[in-house]
C-alpha positions as CSV (number, residue, x, y, z in Angstrom):
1,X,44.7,105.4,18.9
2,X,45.4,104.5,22.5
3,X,48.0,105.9,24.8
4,X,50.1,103.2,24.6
5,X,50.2,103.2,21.2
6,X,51.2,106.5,21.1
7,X,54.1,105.4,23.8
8,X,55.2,102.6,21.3
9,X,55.4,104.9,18.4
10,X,57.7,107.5,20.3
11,X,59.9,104.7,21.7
12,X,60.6,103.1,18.3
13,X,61.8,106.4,17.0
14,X,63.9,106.7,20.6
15,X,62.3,110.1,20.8
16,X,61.8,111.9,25.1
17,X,58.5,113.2,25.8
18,X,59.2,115.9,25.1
19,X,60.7,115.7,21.4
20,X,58.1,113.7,20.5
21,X,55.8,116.7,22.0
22,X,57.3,119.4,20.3
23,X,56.9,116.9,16.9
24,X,53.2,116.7,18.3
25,X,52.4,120.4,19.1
26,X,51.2,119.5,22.7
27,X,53.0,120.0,25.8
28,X,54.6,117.4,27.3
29,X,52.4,116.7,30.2
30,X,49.8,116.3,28.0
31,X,51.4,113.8,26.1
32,X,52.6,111.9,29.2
33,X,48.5,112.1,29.9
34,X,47.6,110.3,27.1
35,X,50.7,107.8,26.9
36,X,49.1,106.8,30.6
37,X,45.7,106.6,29.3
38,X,44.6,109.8,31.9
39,X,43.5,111.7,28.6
40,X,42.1,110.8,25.6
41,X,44.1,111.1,22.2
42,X,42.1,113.5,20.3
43,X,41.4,112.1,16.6
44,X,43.7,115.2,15.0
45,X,46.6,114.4,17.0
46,X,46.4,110.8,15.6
47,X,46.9,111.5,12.5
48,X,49.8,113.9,13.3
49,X,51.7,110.8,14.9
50,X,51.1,108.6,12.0
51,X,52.9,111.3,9.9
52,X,55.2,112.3,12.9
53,X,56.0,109.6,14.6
54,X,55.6,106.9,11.7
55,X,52.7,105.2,14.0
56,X,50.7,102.8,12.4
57,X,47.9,104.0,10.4
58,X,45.9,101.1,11.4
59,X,45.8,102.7,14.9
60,X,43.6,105.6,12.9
61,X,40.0,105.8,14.4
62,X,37.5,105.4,11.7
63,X,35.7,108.2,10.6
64,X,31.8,108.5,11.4
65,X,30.9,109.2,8.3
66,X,32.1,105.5,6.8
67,X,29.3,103.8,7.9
68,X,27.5,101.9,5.4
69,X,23.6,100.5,5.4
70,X,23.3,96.7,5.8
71,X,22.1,96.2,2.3
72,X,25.6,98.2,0.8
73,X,27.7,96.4,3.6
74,X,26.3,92.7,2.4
75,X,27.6,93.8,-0.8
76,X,30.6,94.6,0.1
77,X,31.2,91.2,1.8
78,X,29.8,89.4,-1.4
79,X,32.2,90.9,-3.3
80,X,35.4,90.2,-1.3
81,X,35.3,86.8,-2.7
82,X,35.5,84.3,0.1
83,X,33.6,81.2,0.3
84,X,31.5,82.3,3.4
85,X,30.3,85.5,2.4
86,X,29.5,84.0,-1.4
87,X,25.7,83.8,-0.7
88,X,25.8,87.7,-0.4
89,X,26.8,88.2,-4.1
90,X,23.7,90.1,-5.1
């Protein structure tokens, strides 16, 4: 999740720095940090906006650990079921 999608989620709820901070657990500078893109948002506090602040829970970063070989993610594509992927159906 970037900074400024952080921002946006705060704003649609019409929530100050520092509500949305106390909803957050950080301090309010560090959210204004991150909102400017100074700091990093850390992966835990994330997924505390998405519950939070109702961001988007596309804005998520993917866990490391969802990583697939090329031989499971060619299946994967083959079975989706489009046209251009149909030649990696096992």
């Amino acid at each position: 999740m970037t900074g400024l999608a952080l921002r946006r989620a705060r704003s649609n709820l019409g929530l100050s720095r520092v509500e949305a901070a106390a909803r957050l657990g950080v301090s309010q500078p560090l959210l204004s940090l991150m909102e400017k893109g100074e700091r990093a948002v850390a992966p835990a506090l994330a997924k505390k906006a998405v519950t939070k602040l109702l961001a988007t829970p596309e804005l998520l970063p993917v866990a490391p650990d969802t990583r697939h070989n090329d031989e499971q993610l060619a299946a994967d594509l083959g079975a989706l079921g489009y046209p251009g992927y149909a030649y990696l159906r096992g």
